[in-house]
C-alpha positions, 0 to 999 in steps of 0.5 A, spaced: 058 775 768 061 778 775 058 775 780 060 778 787 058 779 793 060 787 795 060 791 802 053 792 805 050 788 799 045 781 802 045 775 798 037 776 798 038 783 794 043 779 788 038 774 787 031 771 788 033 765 792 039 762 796 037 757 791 039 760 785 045 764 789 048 756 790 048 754 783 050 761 780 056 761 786 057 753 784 058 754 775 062 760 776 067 756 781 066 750 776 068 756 770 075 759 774 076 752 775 077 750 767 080 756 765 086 755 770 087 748 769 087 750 761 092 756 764 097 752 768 096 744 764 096 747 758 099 753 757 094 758 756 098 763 762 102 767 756 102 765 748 108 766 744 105 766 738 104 772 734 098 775 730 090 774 731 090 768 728 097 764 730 092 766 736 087 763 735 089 757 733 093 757 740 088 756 744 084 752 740 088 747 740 089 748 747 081 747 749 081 742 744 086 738 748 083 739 755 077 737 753 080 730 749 083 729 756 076 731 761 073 726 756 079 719 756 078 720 764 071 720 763 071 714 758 068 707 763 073 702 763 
């Protein structure tokens, strides 16, 4: 979902309440957020392994060891 604010475009039209705008605005930063960690930790920026399946298991293991190392920081000591 492209959540964007265009030219001549109020906040009031997009949506039914500043509200709903805050928390729409909040989840799409908190998404980009996670994509460019797996970009820049995890090397997620270019995959150099051919075929669609090498592809997807690049990834995979890259979203799988992002989330091992949100939840060992997460882990109350």
């Amino acid at each position: 979902m492209a959540f964007h604010k265009k030219g001549g475009l109020r906040i009031e039209d997009m949506v039914r309440s500043r509200w709903v705008y805050r928390k729409l605005r909040n989840f799409r930063a908190g998404i980009e957020a996670g994509i460019s960690c797996l970009k820049r930790t995890y090397g997620l920026a270019r995959c150099t392994w051919r075929g669609l399946d090498h592809f997807k298991t690049y990834v995979w293991s890259s979203v799988v060891a992002y989330n091992l190392a949100l939840f060992a920081r997460l882990r109350p000591t």
